[in-house]
C-alpha positions, 0 to 999 in steps of 0.5 A, a space after each residue: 735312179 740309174 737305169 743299170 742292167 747287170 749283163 752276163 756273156 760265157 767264152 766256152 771251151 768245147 767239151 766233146 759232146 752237145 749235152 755236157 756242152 748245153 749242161 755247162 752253159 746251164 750252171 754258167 748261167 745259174 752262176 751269173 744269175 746268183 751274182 744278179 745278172 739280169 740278160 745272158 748270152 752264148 757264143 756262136 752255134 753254143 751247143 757244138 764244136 765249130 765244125 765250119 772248119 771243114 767241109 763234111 755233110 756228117 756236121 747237118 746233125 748239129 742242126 735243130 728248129 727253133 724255136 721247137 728244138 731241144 736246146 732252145 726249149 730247155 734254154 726256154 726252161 733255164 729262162 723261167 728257172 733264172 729270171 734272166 733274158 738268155 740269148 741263144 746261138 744255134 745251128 738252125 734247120 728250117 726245113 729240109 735243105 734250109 739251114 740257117 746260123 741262127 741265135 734265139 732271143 727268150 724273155 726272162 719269163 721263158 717265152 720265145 721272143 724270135 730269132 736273128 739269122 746270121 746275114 753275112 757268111 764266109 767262105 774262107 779257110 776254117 770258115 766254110 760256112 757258105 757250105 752249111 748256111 742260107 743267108 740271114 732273111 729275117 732282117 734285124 730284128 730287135 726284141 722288147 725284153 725284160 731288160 730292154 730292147 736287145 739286138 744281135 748280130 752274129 760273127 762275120 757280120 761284124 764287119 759289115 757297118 749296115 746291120 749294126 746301123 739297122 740295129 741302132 735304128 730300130 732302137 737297140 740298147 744292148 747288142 749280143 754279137 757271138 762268135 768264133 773267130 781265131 788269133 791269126 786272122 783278126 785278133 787286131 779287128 777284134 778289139 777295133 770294130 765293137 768298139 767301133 759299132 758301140 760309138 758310132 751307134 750309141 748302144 752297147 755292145 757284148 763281144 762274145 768269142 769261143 777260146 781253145 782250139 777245138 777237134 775239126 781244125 786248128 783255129 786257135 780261138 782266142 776269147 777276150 770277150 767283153 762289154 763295150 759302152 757307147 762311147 767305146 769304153 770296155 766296162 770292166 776287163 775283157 776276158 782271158 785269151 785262154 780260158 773258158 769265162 764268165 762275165 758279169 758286168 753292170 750297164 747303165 743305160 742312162 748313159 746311151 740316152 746322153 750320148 745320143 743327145 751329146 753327139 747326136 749322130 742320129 740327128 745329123 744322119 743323112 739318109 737322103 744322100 745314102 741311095 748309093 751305099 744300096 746299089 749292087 
């Protein structure tokens, strides 16, 4: 019998306030359990506009702990509600002057499993995020969920080859990787680099982007969300460059089981002789 785990993703519009945005994620969710997904995720610091577009102190309110914070504990609640694993990106305050781009990983039956913090952070036009986040340290955690193992990887961090390896080596099947990122900058790498990750890792991989443009600067986020599997296949259709969506797309995870055993990059890796990729 296949091993098929019916996943989920939203590509959100913003709505104007945190609420009706964490409202709206809700009934996408409650939608995609109703259609028998089985693990969800959300796009980069979900419950807020993407205010790395500017430089204001005013946007450290968008900052909550986790796993203590109201958002994760009503995702906790949706969780239970669903039956469904739900990751969950946030803008994370730790303590006073300590803020990390964090995403929360829930089981299926509410209970908070642990967090990813986002590793790699920009400091470029409309995304200043060295403004507002420490660096990751929480290294790449992969969590044993009810659907498998579950890994996540946040945005900018995409392009960075290492994580994703990491990843791969402690044993994740299924990667959520939420972003923001918009049309002139790297729509061309957006369809390159999963893809990329998902075979040279042999998992797959759910590309989550936000679409529209949004009220703290012009980026023009262009969704075209989507599965890929470990031989760099899309499953199904990406989703709209324009439109707010949800996808629910079956992954059999039988398949990265035979990948592995028909490249087996795993088996011909040569750690001994990677020292160098290590030196500052």
């Amino acid at each position: 019998m296949a091993n098929v785990v019916r996943a989920a993703l939203v590509q959100a519009t913003w709505t104007g306030d945190t609420e009706s945005m964490v409202a709206k994620h809700e009934e996408h969710a409650r939608a995609a359990a109703r259609q028998g997904a089985k693990v969800i995720g959300f796009q980069e610091v979900f419950n807020a506009p993407y205010f790395c577009q500017v430089q204001e102190p005013e946007h450290y309110r968008w900052a909550e702990p986790v796993p203590d914070g109201p958002t994760v504990r009503r995702m906790r609640e949706l969780a239970r509600e669903t039956g469904m694993v739900i990751v969950v990106p946030v803008f994370e305050v730790e303590q006073s002057g300590f803020y990390y781009n964090t995403a929360a990983v829930i089981d299926a039956d509410g209970s908070y499993l642990g967090k990813y913090r986002k590793h790699h952070i920009p400091q470029v036009r409309g995304f200043w995020e060295k403004y507002y986040f420490k660096p990751g340290n929480l290294g790449w955690p992969v969590f044993d969920t009810a659907v498998g193992k579950v890994g996540v990887y946040i945005c900018y961090d995409r392009h960075f080859p290492e994580g994703w390896r990491q990843l791969g080596l402690n044993g994740a099947q299924l990667v959520y990787n939420p972003s923001a990122t918009h049309r002139g900058l790297s729509s061309y790498l957006w369809r390159l680099e999963q893809p990329a990750a998902a075979v040279a890792n042999e998992y797959y991989v759910a590309a989550i982007n936000r679409v529209g443009q949004e009220i703290y600067g012009d980026n023009d986020f262009y969704g075209t969300s989507y599965f890929v599997d470990p031989r760099g296949q899309v499953v199904g259709d990406a989703a709209s460059d324009t439109k707010e969506e949800l996808l629910v797309r079956d992954l059999d995870f039988d398949v990265i089981e035979e990948v592995r055993q028909q490249w087996a990059f795993y088996r011909d890796r040569r750690p001994d002789a990677y020292e160098g990729l290590v030196q500052p």
